[in-house]
LUMDOVO-231862 format. One record per residue (C-alpha): residue in one letter; x, z, y. Coordinates in steps of 0.5 Angstrom, whole numbers. Layout:
N
a|X|Z|Y
...
// end
This chain:
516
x|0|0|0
x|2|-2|7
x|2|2|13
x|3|0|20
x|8|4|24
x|2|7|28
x|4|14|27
x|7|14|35
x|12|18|36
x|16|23|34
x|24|22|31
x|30|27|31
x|36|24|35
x|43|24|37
x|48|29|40
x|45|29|47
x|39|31|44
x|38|38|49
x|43|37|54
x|41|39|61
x|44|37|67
x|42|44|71
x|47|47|66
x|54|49|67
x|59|48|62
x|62|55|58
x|68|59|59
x|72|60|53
x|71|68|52
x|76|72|45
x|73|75|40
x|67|80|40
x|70|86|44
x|70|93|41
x|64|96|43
x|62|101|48
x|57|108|47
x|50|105|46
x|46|103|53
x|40|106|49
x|39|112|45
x|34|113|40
x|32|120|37
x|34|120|29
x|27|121|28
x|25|114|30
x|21|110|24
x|25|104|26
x|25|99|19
x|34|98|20
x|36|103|24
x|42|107|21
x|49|108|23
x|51|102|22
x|46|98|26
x|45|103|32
x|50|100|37
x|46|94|36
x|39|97|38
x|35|94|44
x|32|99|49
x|25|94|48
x|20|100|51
x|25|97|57
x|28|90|58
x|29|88|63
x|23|85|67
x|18|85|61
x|12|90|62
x|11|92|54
x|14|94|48
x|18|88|45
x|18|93|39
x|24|93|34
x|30|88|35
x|38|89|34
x|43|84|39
x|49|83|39
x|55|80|37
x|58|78|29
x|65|75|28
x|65|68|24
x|72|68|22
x|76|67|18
x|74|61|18
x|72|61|26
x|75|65|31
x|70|68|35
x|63|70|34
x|56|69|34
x|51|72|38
x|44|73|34
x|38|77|36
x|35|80|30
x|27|82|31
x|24|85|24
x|17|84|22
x|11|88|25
x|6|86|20
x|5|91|15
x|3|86|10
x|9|84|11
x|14|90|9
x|16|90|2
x|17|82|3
x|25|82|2
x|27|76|6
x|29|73|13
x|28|67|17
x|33|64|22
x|32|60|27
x|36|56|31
x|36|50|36
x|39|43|36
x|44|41|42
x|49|40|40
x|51|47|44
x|43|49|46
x|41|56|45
x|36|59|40
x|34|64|45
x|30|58|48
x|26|59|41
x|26|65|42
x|23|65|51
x|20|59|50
x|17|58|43
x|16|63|38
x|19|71|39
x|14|77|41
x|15|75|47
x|15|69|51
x|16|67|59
x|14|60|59
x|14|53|64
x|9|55|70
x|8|62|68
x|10|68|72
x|12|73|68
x|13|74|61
x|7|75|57
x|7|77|49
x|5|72|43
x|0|73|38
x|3|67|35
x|10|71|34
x|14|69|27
x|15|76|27
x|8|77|26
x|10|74|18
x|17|76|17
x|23|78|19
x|27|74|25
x|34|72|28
x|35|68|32
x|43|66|32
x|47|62|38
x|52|58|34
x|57|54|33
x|62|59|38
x|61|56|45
x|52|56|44
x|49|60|49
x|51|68|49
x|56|67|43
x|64|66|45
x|68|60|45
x|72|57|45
x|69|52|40
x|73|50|34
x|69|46|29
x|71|39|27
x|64|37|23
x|58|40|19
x|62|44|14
x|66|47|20
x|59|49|23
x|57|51|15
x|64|55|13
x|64|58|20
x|56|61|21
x|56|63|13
x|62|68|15
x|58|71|20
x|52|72|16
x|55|75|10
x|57|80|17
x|50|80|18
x|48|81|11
x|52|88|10
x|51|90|17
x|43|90|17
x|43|92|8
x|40|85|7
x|43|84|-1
x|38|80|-5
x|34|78|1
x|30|71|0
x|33|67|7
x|29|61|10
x|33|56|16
x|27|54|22
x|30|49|27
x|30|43|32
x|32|38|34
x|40|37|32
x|39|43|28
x|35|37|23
x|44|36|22
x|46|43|22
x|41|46|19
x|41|41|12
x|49|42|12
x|49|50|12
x|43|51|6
x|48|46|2
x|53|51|4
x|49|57|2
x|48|53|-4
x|55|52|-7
x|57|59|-5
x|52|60|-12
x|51|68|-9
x|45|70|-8
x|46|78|-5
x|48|75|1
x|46|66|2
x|39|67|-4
x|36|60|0
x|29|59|-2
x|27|53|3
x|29|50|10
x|25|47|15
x|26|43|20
x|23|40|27
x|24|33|31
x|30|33|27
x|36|29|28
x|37|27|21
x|39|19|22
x|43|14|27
x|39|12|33
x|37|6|31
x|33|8|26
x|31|16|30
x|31|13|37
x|30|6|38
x|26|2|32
x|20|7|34
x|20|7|41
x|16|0|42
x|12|2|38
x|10|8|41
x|10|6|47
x|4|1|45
x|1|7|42
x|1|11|49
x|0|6|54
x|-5|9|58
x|0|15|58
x|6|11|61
x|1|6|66
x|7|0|66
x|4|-7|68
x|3|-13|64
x|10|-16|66
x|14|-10|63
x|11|-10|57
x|10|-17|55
x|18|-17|56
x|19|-10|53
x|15|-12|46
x|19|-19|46
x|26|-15|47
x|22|-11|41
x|22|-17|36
x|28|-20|38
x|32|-14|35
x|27|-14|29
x|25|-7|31
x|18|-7|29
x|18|-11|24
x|24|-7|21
x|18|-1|21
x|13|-5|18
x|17|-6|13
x|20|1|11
x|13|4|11
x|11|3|5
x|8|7|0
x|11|6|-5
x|17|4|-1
x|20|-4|-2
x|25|-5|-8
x|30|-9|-3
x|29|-4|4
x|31|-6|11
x|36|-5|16
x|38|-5|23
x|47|-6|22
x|47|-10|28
x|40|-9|32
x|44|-3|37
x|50|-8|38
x|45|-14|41
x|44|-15|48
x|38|-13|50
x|36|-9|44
x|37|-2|49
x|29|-2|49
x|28|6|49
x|34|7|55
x|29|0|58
x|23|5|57
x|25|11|60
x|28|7|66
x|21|4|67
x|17|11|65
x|21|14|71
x|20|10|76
x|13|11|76
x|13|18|74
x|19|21|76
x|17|28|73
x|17|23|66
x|19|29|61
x|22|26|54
x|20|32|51
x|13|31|53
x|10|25|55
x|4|27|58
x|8|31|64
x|7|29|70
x|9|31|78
x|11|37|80
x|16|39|76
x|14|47|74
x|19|52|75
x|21|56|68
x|27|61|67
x|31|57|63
x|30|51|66
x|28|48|60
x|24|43|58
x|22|42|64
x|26|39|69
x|25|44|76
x|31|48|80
x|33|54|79
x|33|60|80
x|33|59|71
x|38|64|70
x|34|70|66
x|40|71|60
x|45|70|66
x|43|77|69
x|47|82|68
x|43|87|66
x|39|82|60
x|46|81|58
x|47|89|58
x|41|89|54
x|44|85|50
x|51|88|49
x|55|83|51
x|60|82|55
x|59|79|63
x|58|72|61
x|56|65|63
x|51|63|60
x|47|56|60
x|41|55|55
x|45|48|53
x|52|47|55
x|59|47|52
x|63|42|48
x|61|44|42
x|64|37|38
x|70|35|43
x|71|30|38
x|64|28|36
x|61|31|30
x|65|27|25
x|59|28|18
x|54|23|17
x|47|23|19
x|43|29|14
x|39|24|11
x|45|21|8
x|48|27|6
x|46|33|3
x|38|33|5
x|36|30|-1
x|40|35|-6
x|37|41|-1
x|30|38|-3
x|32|39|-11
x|35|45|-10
x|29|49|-7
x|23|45|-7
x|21|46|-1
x|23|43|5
x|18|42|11
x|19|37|16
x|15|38|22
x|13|32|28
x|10|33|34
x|6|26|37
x|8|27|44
x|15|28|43
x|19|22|46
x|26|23|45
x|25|23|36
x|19|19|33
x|16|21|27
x|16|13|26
x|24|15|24
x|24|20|21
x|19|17|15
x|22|11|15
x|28|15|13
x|24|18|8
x|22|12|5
x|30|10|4
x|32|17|2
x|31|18|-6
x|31|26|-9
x|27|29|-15
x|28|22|-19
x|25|16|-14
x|25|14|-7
x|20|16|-1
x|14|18|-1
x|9|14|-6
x|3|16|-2
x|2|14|6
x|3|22|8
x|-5|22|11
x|-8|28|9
x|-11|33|14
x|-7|39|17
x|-12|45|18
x|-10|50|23
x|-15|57|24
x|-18|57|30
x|-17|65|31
x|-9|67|33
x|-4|69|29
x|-5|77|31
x|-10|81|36
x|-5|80|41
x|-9|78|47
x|-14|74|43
x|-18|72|49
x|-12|70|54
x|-9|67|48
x|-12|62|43
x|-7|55|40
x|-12|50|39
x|-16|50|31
x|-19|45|27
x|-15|39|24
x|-9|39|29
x|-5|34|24
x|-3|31|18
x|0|34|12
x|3|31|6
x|8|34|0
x|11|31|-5
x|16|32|-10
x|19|38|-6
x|18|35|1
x|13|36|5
x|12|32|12
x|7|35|18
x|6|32|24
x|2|36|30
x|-3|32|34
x|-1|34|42
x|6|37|41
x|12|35|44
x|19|36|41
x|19|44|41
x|13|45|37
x|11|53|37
x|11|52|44
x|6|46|44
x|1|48|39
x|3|55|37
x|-2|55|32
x|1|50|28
x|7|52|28
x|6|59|25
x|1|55|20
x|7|51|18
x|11|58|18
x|6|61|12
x|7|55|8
x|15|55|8
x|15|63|6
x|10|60|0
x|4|65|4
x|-1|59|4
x|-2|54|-3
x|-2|47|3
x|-3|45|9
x|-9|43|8
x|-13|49|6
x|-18|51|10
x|-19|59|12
x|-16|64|17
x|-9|66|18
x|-6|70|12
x|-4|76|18
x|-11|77|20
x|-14|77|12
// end
C-alpha cells in the first residue's frame, strides 16, 4: 500500500538543531569543586525518599527557589565527575517521583535536550518539570503534567561544555559522549543508592544522535546494577542526514500548510519546480510505502545540485512575510513574547533565570556563564554516523521499546523524514513498518494530576496518531511544535506512561494512570 507524503511536518535534523543567537558562548571551568556546607538545612527528620548523607549536600531548598512562590518538593542538584573518560563534570537536576502509586517503581528517567550544546534545563523550564516559566507567562507556575508525577526524573547537561555542566568539551564523536556520560552515571548510581533501577533515556532533537548512542553504550557495558535500559524514547529527533530530515520534506510540508505560510503564487510554483528538479517529493512517495520498496530511493546527489537548497528558500520566504516565523512552531506570528530562556521563542532578554547568582547557588554551582544553548561542543563536528544508521535498529532489538514522537507544526525535523528513515531501517527480522502508521493516538481529557486542574488542561481526545511494530513504536502529536510537552502536555505525559509500560498503547481510551 502506498501512502502519499501527507504527514506535514516533523523531522530530526543536524548539529544547528537548537543553536540560539542571543547566547554566548561558555568559559571552560576545572573539574567539580570540592563542596561547601549545605545552602540549605534540613531537619534528619525529613521523609525525603533519598536523603542520606550522601545525598545532603545536593539537596535543594524547594520551599524557596528562587522566585518560584511554591514548593517545587524534592529535588537534589548539583555536580557529578564524568572522568575517567572525560575530564570534567556534568550538571544534573534530580526530581523524584510525587505519586505514591509510584514508590515502589525501582526506575528513573533521563531527560536530555539536543544542540549539540543545549541545555536540559530548557526541558526541565519549558516543557516538563514540576514547574515551569513559559513564553508569555510572568512568573512560574506549577505542572500538572510534570514527569515526575509518573517516576523519578533527572535532567542532565551533557556532553561537559551544555549548559550549568563545566567545560571544556573533549568529545570527538558519539562513543566519547556515551563513554563520558556513562561514568557520570554510575557516580550518579551509587551517589542516590540507585542499583538495580530500570532506566528509560527521553529526549530531543539532537538528542535523537546522543540518545540512541548512550543506550547502546549501556547496553554493551552487560550490567544491570547501574545501566539496566528498558526503553528510550526520542522527539523530533535528528536520527538521518539532512537531505532525508530536512529538505526531502519540506516542500511537501509547506504545500500541506500553505494557509499558514500565505506565500504568493509565483514563489510557490518556483518552490514545487525546484522540489521536482532535485527528485525530493518523489524520493518520499517512493520511501513511504508500507511495506517498503525492495529497490528504496535515495538522495546521494540532491543536496549537491544547485537549487536544491528549498528549505533554506523557504525560511527566507516565510520571514520576509512573517518576520517572527518560528521554525519550532509554524504557527507563531509577531510580536515575539519574552521568555526567561530565551528559547524557543526569539525575543530579547532579559532570558537570564540560570545565570543569577542566587539560581545558581541553589543549585550548587559555581558562579557561571550560562546560556541555554551555547559551547563548541564538536570542534570538529560529530564524527559517528546519523543514529539510524548505526545503533538505533540494534537499541530497538535489545529493549523492544523505543518511541518516536513528532510534532506536526515542527519546521525545522519533519515527521516525513523520519518515517522515510524507518521505512530504510531493518531490525527485528524486516524492513520498515508493514502497515501506514495511521491509528488514532487518545489522550485523556483531564491533567495528568490535580494541579491547578482549571487553569491547566493539555487538550484530550485523538490528538494524533500512534503506531508500533516490532519494537518500534512512531507517534505523531497534532498541533505540536518541535518541543512536544510543551505543545501538547497531555500527549507528552500519555507517551510517558506508554514507555514506562503503564499503558498497553496508545490507542487505549481511558484516564491517565495517575488520576485511577
Amino acid at each position: 500500500m502506498r501512502t502519499l507524503a501527507v504527514f506535514a511536518t516533523v523531522a530530526a535534523v543536524a548539529s544547528a538543531v537548537q543553536s540560539n543567537p542571543h547566547t554566548k558562548a561558555k568559559q571552560s571551568r576545572p573539574l567539580i569543586p570540592a563542596l561547601n556546607k549545605r545552602s540549605v538545612e534540613v531537619e534528619k527528620s525529613t521523609n525525603y525518599r533519598f536523603l542520606s548523607n550522601t545525598t545532603e549536600h545536593y539537596l535543594v531548598n524547594g520551599t524557596h527557589f528562587p522566585q518560584v512562590s511554591f514548593d517545587i518538593g524534592e529535588s537534589y542538584a548539583g555536580l557529578l565527575n564524568n572522568t575517567p573518560s572525560g575530564e570534567s563534570s556534568l550538571f544534573f537536576w534530580f526530581f523524584p517521583a510525587v505519586n505514591p502509586n509510584s514508590d515502589n517503581e525501582k526506575e528513573i528517567v533521563i531527560w536530555l535536550n539536543g544542540g549539540p550544546g543545549c541545555s536540559s534545563l530548557d526541558g526541565l523550564l519549558q516543557e516538563n518539570g514540576p514547574f515551569l516559566w513559559q513564553s508569555g507567562v510572568y512568573q512560574p507556575v506549577r505542572n500538572p503534567y510534570s514527569f515526575n508525577n509518573l517516576t523519578n526524573v533527572v535532567y542532565i547537561d551533557q556532553p561537559a561544555g551544555t549548559g550549568l555542566s563545566p567545560g571544556p568539551a573533549t568529545v570527538q564523536n558519539e562513543v566519547d559522549v556515551s563513554n563520558q556520560f556513562n561514568d557520570f552515571w554510575k557516580r550518579f548510581i551509587d551517589t542516590f543508592g540507585m542499583k538495580g533501577f530500570k532506566v528509560y533515556i527521553t529526549g530531543e532533537s539532537y538528542a535523537g544522535q546522543y540518545i540512541p548512542y548512550l543506550a547502546e553504550g549501556m547496553i554493551k557495558k552487560n550490567d544491570t546494577e547501574y545501566f539496566n535500559l528498558k526503553g528510550i524514547q526520542i522527539n523530533d529527533p535528528s536520527i538521518n542526514d539532512d537531505s532525508v530530515m530536512i529538505y526531502a520534506p519540506a516542500v511537501t510540508a509547506l504545500n500541506h500548510f500553505s494557509s499558514v505560510f500565505g506565500l504568493n503564487d509565483t514563489f510557490m510554483k518556483h518552490i514545487n519546480a525546484a522540489d521536482a528538479k532535485c527528485g525530493y517529493t518523489d524520493f518520499l512517495n517512493k520511501a513511504l510505502t508500507y511495506p517498503p520498496p525492495k529497490n528504496f530511493p535515495n538522495l546521494d546527489k540532491a543536496l549537491r545540485t544547485e537549487g536544491c537548497d528549498t528549505w533554506d528558500q523557504i525560511i527566507d520566504a516565510a520571514t520576509l512575510i512573517n518576520p517572527c516565523f518560528n521554525i519550532y512552531h509554524l504557527t507563531d506570528f509577531c510580536p515575539f513574547l519574552w521568555d526567561e530562556m530565551g528559547f524557543p521563542s526569539a525575543a530579547e532578554g532579559p532570558n537570564n533565570y540560570f545565570n543569577q547568582s542566587d539560581v545558581q547557588k541553589a543549585l550548587h554551582v559555581p558562579p557561571t556563564d550560562y546560556s541555554v544553548c551555547g559551547g563548541d561542543i564538536f570542534p570538529n563536528g560529530d564524527g559517528s554516523v546519523p543514529s539510524a544508521l548505526g545503533p538505533l535498529p540494534g537499541v530497538i532489538e535489545a529493549t523492544n521499546n523505543v518511541l518516536i514522537g513528532h510534532g506536526w507544526y515542527d519546521y525545522l525535523l519533519f515527521m516525513n523524514g523520519s518515517l522515510a528513515t524507518i521505512q530504510n531501517m531493518t531490525w527485528n527480522g524486516a524492513q520498515g513498518f508493514q502497515k501506514p502508521p495511521t491509528e488514532e493516538l487518545f489522550v485523556p481529557y483531564s491533567p495528568g494530576s490535580q494541579v491547578d486542574p482549571v487553569v491547566w488542561s493539555g487538550g484530550g481526545g485523538i490528538l494524533g496518531t500512534a503506531h508500533t511494530e516490532r519494537g518500534l513504536t512512531f507517534s505523531s502529536v497534532y498541533g505540536s511544535g518541535h518541543e512536544i510537552p510543551q505543545y501538547v502536555p497531555g500527549a507528552a505525559y500519555r507517551q510517558l506512561e506508554f514507555l514506562l509500560g503503564r499503558i498497553d498503547n496508545l490507542t487505549v481510551i481511558g484516564p491517565f494512570t495517575t488520576q485511577q
